[in-house]
C-alpha positions as YAML, in Angstrom:
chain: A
units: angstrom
residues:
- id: 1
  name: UNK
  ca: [0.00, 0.00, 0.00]
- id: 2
  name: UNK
  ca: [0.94, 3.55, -0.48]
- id: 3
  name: UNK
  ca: [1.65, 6.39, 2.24]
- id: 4
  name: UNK
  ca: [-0.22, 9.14, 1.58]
- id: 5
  name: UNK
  ca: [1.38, 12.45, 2.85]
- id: 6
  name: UNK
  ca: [-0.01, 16.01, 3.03]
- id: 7
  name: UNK
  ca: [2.28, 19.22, 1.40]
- id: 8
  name: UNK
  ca: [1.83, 19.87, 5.10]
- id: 9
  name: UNK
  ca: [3.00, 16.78, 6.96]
- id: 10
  name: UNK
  ca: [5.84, 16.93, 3.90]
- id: 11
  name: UNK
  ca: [7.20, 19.72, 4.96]
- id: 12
  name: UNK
  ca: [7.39, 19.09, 8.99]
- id: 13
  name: UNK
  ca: [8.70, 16.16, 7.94]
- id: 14
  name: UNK
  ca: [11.58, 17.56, 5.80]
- id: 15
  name: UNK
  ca: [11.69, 20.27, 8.33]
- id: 16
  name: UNK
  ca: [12.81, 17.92, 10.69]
- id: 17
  name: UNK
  ca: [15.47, 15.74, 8.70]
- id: 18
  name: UNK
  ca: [12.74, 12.60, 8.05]
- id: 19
  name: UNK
  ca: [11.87, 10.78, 5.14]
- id: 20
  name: UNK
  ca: [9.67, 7.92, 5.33]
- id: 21
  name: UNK
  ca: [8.97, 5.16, 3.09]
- id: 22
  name: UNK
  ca: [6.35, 5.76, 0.52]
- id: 23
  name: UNK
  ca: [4.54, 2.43, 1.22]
- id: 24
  name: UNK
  ca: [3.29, 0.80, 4.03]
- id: 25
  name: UNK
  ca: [3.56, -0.67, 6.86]
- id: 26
  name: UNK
  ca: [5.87, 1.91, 8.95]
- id: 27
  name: UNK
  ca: [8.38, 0.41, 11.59]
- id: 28
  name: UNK
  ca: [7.33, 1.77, 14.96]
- id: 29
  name: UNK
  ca: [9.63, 4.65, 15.27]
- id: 30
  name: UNK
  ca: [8.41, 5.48, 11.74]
- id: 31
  name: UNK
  ca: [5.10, 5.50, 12.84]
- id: 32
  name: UNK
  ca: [6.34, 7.78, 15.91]
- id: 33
  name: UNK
  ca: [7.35, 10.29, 14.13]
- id: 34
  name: UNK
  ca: [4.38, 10.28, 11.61]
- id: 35
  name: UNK
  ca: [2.23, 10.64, 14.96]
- id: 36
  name: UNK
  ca: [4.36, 13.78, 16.50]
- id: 37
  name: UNK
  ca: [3.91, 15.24, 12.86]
- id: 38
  name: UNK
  ca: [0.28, 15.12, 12.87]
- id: 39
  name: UNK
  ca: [-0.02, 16.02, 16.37]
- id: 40
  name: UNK
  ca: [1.53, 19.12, 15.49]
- id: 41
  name: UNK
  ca: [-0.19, 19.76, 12.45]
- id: 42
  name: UNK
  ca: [-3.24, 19.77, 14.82]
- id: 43
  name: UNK
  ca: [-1.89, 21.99, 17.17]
- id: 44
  name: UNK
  ca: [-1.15, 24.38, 14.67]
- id: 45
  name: UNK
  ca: [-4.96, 24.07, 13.32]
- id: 46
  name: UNK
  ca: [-6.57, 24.22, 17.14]
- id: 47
  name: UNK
  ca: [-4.39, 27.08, 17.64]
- id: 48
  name: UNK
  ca: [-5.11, 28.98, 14.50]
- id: 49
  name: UNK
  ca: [-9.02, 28.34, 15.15]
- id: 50
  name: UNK
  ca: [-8.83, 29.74, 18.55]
- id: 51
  name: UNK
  ca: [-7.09, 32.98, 17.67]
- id: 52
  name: UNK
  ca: [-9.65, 33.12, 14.67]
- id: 53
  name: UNK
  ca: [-12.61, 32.41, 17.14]
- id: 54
  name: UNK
  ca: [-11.14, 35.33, 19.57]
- id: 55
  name: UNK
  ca: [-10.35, 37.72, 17.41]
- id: 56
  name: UNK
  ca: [-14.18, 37.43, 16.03]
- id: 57
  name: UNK
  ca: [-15.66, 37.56, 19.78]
- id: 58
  name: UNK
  ca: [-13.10, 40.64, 20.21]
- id: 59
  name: UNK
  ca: [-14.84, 42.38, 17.54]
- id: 60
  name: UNK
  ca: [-18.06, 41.43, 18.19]
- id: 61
  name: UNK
  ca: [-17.08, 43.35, 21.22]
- id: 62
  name: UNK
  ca: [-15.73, 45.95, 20.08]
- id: 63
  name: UNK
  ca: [-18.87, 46.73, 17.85]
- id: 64
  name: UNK
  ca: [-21.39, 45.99, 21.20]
- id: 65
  name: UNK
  ca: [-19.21, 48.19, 22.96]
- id: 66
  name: UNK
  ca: [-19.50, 50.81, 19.63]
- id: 67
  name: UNK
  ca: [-23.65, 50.35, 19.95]
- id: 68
  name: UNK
  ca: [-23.99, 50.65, 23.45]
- id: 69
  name: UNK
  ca: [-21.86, 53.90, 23.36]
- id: 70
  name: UNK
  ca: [-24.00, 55.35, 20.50]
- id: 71
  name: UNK
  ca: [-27.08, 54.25, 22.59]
- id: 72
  name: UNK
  ca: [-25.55, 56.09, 25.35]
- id: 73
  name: UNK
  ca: [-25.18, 59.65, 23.36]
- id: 74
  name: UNK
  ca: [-28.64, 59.19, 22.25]
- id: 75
  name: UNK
  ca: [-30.08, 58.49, 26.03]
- id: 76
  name: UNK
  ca: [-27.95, 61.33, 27.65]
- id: 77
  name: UNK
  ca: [-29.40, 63.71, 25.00]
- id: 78
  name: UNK
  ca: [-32.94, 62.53, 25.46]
- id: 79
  name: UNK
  ca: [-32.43, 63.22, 29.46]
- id: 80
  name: UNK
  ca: [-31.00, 66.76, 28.49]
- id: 81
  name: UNK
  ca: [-34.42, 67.32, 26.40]
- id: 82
  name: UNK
  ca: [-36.50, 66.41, 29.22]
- id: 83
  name: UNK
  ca: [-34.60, 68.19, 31.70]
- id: 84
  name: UNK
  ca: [-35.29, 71.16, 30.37]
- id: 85
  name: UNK
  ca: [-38.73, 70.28, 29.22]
- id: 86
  name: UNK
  ca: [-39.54, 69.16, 33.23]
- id: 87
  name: UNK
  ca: [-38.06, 72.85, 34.02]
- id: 88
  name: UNK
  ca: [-40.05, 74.81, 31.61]
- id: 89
  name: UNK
  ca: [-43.33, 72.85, 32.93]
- id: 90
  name: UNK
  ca: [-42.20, 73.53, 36.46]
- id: 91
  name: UNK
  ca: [-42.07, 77.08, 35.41]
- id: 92
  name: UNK
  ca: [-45.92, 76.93, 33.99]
- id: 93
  name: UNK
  ca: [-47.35, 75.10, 36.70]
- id: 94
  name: UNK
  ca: [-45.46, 77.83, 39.71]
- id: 95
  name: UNK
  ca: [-46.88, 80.89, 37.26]
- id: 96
  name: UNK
  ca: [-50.20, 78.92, 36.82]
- id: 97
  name: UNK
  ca: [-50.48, 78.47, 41.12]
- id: 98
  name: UNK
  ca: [-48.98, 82.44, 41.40]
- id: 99
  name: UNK
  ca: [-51.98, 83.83, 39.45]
- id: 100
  name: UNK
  ca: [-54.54, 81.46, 40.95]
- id: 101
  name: UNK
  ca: [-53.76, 82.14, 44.57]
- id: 102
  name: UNK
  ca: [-53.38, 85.89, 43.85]
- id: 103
  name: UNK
  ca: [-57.28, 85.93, 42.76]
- id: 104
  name: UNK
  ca: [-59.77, 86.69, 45.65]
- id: 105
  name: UNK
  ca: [-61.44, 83.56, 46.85]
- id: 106
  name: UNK
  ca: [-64.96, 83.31, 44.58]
- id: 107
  name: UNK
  ca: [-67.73, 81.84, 46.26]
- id: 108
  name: UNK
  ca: [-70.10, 79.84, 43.76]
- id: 109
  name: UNK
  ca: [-73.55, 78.40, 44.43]
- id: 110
  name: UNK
  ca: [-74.99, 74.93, 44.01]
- id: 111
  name: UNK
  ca: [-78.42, 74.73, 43.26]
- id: 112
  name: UNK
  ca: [-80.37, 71.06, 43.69]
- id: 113
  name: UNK
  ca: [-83.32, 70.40, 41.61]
...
């Protein structure tokens, strides 16, 4: 049978000084070494992944934190507007009791039918 070899696993192994046989069956410390390869070409692939995977919750992040901050502006501006709306009614409604208590008391009548 033949060994089939990734470019990748090719060039760890060259990397490393190793050829193997091209068919099969490996000796043990072949089969070793094939192992430690693949091991490694794993590692490389979990790491890769996990940088990938936090550099997209990072910006994910980065564009809640962007939202919330807009969100924020918005809010603070809409508590400005009211501020000053709540003052300008507090205004009315201390005019509206000065000129009510400043009139002379009226007396009405109730009639029952």
């Amino acid at each position: 049978r033949q060994l089939c070899l990734t470019e990748e696993e090719k060039r760890l192994l060259a990397q490393e000084g190793v050829t193997l046989p091209s068919t099969l069956p490996l000796t043990q410390a072949e089969e070793r070494i094939l192992k430690k390869v693949r091991r490694k070409i794993r590692n490389k692939q979990s790491a890769q992944d996990s940088r990938r995977r936090k550099k997209e919750y990072l910006d994910g992040l980065e564009s809640r934190a962007a939202a919330c901050s807009a969100q924020n502006q918005e809010l603070r501006k809409k508590v400005q507007e009211l501020e000053q709306l709540n003052g300008s009614l507090l205004q009315q409604l201390q005019a509206l009791i000065m000129r009510t208590s400043n009139k002379a008391a009226q007396t009405g009548t109730c009639v029952l039918v």
